[in-house]
Each structure stands twice: as structure tokens, then as C-alpha cells.
N, C-alpha and C positions, 0 to 999 in steps of 0.2 A: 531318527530318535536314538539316543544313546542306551548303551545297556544300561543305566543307571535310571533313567528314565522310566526306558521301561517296566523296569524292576517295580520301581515306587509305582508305577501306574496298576500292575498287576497285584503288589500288594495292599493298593488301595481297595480293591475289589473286596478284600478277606479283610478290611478295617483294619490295617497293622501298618505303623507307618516305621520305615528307615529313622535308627537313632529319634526316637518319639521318648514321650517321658511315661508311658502306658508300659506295666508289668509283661506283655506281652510283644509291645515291639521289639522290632531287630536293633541290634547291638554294634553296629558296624565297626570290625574292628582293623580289617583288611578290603580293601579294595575288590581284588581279586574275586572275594566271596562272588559276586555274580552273575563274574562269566563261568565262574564255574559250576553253579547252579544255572545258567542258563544251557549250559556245553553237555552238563553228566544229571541234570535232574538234581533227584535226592540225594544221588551217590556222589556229586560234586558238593551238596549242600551239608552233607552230615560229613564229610572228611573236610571240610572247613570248620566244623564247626568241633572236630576232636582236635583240629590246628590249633583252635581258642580264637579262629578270625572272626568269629562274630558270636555272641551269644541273647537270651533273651532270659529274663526272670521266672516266667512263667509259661516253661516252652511246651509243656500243654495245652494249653489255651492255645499258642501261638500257629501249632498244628491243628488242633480242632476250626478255627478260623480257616486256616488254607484251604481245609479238607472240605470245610463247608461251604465255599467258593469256589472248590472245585476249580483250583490255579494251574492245578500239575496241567489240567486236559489242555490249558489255555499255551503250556512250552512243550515245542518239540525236540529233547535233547540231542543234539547231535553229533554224539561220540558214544552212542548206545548202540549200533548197527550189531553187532559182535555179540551184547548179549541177548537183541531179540532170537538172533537164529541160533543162538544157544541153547534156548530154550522151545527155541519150536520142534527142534529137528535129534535132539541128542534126549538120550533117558538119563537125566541127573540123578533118578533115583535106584539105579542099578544096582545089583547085588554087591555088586563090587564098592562101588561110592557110598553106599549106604552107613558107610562106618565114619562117614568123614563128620559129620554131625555131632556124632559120637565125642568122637578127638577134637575138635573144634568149640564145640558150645557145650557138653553135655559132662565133659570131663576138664573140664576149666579149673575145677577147685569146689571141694565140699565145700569149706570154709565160707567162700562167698556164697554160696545155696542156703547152707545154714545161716547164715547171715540175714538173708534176704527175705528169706519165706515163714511161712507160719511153723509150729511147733512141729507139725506134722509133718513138713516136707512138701509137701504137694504145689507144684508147680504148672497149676492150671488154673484158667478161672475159676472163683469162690462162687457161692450164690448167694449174694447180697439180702434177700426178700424179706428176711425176719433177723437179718445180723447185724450188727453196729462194729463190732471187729472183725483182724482175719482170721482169728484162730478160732472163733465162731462158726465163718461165711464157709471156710474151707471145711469145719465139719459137717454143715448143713450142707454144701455138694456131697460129700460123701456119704451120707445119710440118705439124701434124696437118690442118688444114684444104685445106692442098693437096695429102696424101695421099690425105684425102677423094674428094677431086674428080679424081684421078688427074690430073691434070695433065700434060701431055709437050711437047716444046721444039716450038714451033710455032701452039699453038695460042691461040685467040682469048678474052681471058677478060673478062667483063664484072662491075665491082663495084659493087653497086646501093647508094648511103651508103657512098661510100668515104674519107672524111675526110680524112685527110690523103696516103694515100695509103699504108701501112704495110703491106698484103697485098700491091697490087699493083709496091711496091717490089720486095719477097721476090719475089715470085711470078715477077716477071723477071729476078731476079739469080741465084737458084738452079732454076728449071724452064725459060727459055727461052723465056717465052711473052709474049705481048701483050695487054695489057689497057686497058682502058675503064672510067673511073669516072665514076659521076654521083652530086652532092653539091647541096645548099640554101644551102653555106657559100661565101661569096665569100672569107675568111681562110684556109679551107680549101683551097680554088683554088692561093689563092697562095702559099702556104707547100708545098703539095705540089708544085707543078710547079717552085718549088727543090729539092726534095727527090729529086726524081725526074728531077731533068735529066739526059739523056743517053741514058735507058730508052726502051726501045718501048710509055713510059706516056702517057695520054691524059685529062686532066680535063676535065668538062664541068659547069657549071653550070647544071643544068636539073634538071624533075620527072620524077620515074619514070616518067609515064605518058604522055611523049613519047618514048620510046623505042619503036623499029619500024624492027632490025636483027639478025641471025642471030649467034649465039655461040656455040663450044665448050664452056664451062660458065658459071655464074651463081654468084656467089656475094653474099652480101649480109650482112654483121655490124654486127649494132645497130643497125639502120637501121628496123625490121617494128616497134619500138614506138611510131613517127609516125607511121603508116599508117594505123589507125582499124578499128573492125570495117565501117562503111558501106566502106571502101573494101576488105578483103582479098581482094574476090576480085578486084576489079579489079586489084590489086597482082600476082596471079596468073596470070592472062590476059597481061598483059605477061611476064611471067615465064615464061611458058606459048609466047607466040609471037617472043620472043626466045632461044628454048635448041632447038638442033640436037634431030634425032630422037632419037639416041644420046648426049645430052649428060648432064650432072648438074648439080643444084641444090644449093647448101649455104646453108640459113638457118638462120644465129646468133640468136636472140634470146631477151629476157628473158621471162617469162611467167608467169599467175598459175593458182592453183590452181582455183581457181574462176572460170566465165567470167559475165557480165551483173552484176559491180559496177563502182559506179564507178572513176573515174579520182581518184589520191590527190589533194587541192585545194590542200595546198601545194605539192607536186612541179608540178602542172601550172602552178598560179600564179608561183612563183619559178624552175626549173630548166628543165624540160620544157612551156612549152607544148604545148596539144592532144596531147599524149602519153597511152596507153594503151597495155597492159598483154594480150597475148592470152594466151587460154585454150589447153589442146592439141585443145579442142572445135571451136574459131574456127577455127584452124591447118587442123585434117582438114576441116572445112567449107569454106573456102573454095578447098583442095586437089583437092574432088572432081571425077572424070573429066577431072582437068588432070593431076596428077600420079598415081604410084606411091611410096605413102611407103618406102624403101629401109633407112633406119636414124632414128632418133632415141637422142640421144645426151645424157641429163642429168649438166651439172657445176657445179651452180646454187652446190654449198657452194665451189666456187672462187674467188666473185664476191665474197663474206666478206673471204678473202686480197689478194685483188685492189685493194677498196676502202680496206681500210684501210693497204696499200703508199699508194694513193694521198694517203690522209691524213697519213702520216707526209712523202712529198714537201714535200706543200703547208706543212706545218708547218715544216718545215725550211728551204723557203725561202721564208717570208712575210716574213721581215725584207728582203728584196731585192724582192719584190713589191708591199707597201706604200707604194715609194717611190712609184707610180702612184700617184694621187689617188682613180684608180677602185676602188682596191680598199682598200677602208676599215672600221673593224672591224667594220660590221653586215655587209658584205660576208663578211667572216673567218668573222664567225657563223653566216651562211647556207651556207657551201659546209661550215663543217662540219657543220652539222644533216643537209645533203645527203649528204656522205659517209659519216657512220658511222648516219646512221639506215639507212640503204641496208643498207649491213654488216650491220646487225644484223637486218635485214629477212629478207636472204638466211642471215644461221648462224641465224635459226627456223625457216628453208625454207617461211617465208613466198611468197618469190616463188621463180624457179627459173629455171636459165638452158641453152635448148635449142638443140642442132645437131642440125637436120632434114636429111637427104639425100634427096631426091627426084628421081624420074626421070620420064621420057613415056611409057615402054613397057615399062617396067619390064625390069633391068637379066638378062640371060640368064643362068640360072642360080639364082646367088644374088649377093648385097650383102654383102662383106666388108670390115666398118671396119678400119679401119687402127689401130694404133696407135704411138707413140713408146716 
């Protein structure tokens, strides 16, 4: 059977057909396309497709289909050797490499952030339940998450990857409290503490695991996908001896369903260095006899909504973005592969996106989420 063959046989399985007249077929534009998705996976498939060797209309969909035939399980790429034991055997996420993230994805360009995101900044999933927009959905996460954490004017709040500064804005304009954020981004620095002028807010530019200071609550959104499984508990520990006896934790983050696979190779390569991906096995693991899990709260199919708000953004104002030199159209192709494969990852509920509430001593009584 010829790789072409096979291709079409395996894309029949996820209903996509090679050059089809469906919004969602493949595009075939180069040959090549799939041996090199047969050779490198995703990471053969998404560097073709920032070539422009192949494309699809609606490459959301086109991912949500694979994802939900579960195709990847079906090819064994054979020029991956290198980054499984990359990843089994080295700490990506070392004090040292920790910055790379930073330099790499986190410090790309205001311009394109402000671009992309909602008024507020906030670069994490929104919570869709009662919002029709993003500058709604993102206030309702940040509303609901400092319900979470009960919050009251005074107290001390620490935000572990606080980007721009978009929680701890809210969090002092409408609760009265003070906060501490620590980030990897030097753009993030500096665009939050404009943002935040005036506030009893606090940016620092440093690693998690220099932190050794007491706080009222913790909270940490989007930040637990950097961290690494060699490091979760130590991410824990700090988290653990920086949160008051009676405090609360609230971590945001994304997460996979299965825990001990790798990390995606072009996500890590182009968007996300050293980024992975935890389990809710990792999560309770590295949680024990440090915390009391209180709630967990899944709204992974919001991250779908969320991402693709952000594609439409970016599409709308790439004519104005373009004018940078940096942002060019293999650039264009990459952040879209980024966004809507994403999309389509979360509406297969492929990955999944969790608010953990944890406490020290667990909370008297019971733990009563809140809602909007």
C-alpha cells in the first residue's frame, strides 16, 4: 500500500477526504505533505502546513474529526525517537530553561496579545455559561474565580503566572485586596505595571520557586502547563508553604486525559516550549498530604469558544499586524495552526480545562462553589 493510500484510508476513518469539496478536507498542495506526517506526526504535519503544502477551510473541524478517531494512535512516527527520551529523562522545566517560554511565546509582541485577546488581557480560557462575548466570558472567569477563593477587601493575594496582570487588576478594583504577581515575561512586566498603575499591584519577574512569603489565597491561571511533571510537586510545596493555614488555592489549568504521553512536538517546538500537559492523576499526585482537594471544576468545552473568539481577533486585525516585519505570513500560518488546532482539540474533549480549589485543612464543613 502506498503512503498516499494509506493516508486516504486513515483519513477516511475521521470522514475527511484528500482534496474533497467539504469545508473541512485536506487541501493537497505538495505531495510530500504525507510522508512527512507519516515520518514527524503533527510536527511533520503543522510545518507543512506553515509551507502552505496543504491547507483546509475549516481546520477546526478538520482536527476535531482526527481527534475524534483518534488517527494520531493509529501512526507510529518514525523520526520522533529523540524527543520521547527527551522528554522522559531531562527536567525541561528547570530553573534554568524556565525562561525560555518567557523569550519564546510570552514576549513575542504586546501588539499581537492586545490584538488577540479580550479588553482585559487575560489569556486563559473564558467561562462561557452565561456569556455570548469574550469580554463578558473572561470577566465571568474572573468573577467566578474570585468567588472561588472568597476573597474580602484586605487581604493578601498572590498570582503564580500572572501575565499581564488581568486577575490581579479585577481582583483589586472590585474586592479590595492586594496582590503579588510572579511572571517569566519581561513584556509582561511591562505592560502590566501600565496597566495596573495606581493599584495596590505588585509585578515581579522571577521563578515560582523563589518564592518564601505568606498569603491569604493563591491563585495561579495557565501557568501549571510549564511546570513539568519532574517539578509538580515541587510547584506544590511552594504553594503549599506560601498559602496561610485557612487560605485557598485555585488552579486553572489545562489538562490531558491520560497521564505518561508525550508532550505535542509541534506545540512544544513552535508555541509552547517545554510545555506539558498534566493528568488529574499528576495533579492528585503531587497534591498529597499538602492539600485537601475542595472542588474541581471542569469547563474544557469553553476553551473551544474561547479560542476561536481569539482566531477571529487575530484575523481581523492581521492587516494592521502585518505591517511588523515580524509577523509574516508563515507566522500568520503558524498561530493559525495554533489556534484552531487547539479549538478543535478541546470540542473533541481531547484535552480539558480544570479549576482545582484546594485547601491545607481542609475547609470546615463543606466547600461551596460558587457560581455566576
Amino acid at each position: 500500500m502506498s503512503a498516499r493510500d494509506f493516508a486516504e484510508e486513515l483519513l477516511n476513518k475521521a470522514d475527511i477526504k484528500i482534496n474533497g469539496d467539504r469545508p473541512w478536507d485536506l487541501q493537497l498542495h505538495n505531495d510530500t505533505t504525507i510522508n512527512r506526517a507519516l515520518a514527524y506526526g503533527n510536527l511533520g504535519l503543522g510545518e507543512a502546513y506553515m509551507d502552505g503544502h496543504w491547507d483546509a477551510e475549516q481546520l477546526d473541524v478538520f482536527f476535531e474529526k482526527l481527534l475524534r478517531a483518534k488517527v494520531a494512535k493509529q501512526i507510529s512516527p518514525s523520526r520522533l525517537f529523540f524527543h520521547v527520551i527527551k522528554n522522559r529523562w531531562f527536567n525541561r522545566q528547570s530553573k534554568r530553561r524556565s525562561w525560555e517560554v518567557g523569550q519564546k511565546h510570552y514576549d513575542i509582541g504586546n501588539d499581537l496579545y492586545q490584538s488577540m485577546l479580550d479588553k482585559r488581557m487575560v489569556y486563559t480560557c473564558a467561562y462561557w455559561a452565561q456569556a455570548s462575548d469574550l469580554d463578558t466570558a473572561q470577566e465571568h472567569k474572573l468573577e467566578l474565580t474570585c468567588r472561588k477563593l472568597g476573597l474580602k477587601p484586605g487581604m493578601r493575594i498572590l498570582d503564580v503566572g500572572c501575565g499581564w496582570g488581568s486577575f490581579m487588576k479585577y481582583a483589586a478594583e472590585n474586592y479590595g485586596v492586594e496582590c503579588v504577581g510572579v511572571t517569566i515575561s519581561k513584556e509582561q512586566v511591562a505592560m502590566g505595571q501600565e496597566l495596573c498603575e495606581g493599584l495596590p499591584v505588585e509585578f515581579r519577574l522571577q521563578d515560582y520557586r523563589e518564592l518564601n512569603e505568606e498569603f491569604d489565597a493563591i491563585v495561579s491561571l495557565g501557568m501549571f502547563e510549564h511546570v513539568g511533571p519532574k517539578n509538580h510537586r515541587t510547584y506544590m510545596e511552594v504553594v503549599n508553604r506560601c498559602l496561610k493555614e485557612d487560605g485557598l488555592f485555585l488552579l486553572h489549568t489545562i489538562g490531558r486525559n491520560v497521564g505518561g504521553t508525550m508532550p505535542d512536538p509541534w506545540i512544544e517546538k513552535y508555541i509552547f516550549p517545554n510545555g506539558e500537559l498534566p493528568s488529574i492523576g499528576q495533579v492528585g499526585k503531587a497534591a498529597e498530604n499538602l492539600f485537601v482537594v475542595e472542588d474541581l471544576h471542569n469547563f474544557g468545552a469553553s476553551y473551544d469558544k474561547t479560542l476561536m473568539a481569539w482566531q477571529q481577533n487575530f484575523e481581523q486585525h492581521w492587516p494592521e499586524l502585518q505591517k511588523n516585519e515580524k509577523y509574516d505570513e508563515r507566522f500568520r500560518r503558524m498561530w493559525r495552526y495554533y489556534l484552531l488546532s487547539c479549538a478543535g482539540a478541546f470540542r473533541a474533549r481531547d484535552i480539558q480545562l480544570w479549576q482545582w480549589v484546594l485547601s491545607k485543612q481542609g475547609v470546615p464543613g463543606h466547600y461551596q462553589r460558587p457560581s455566576i
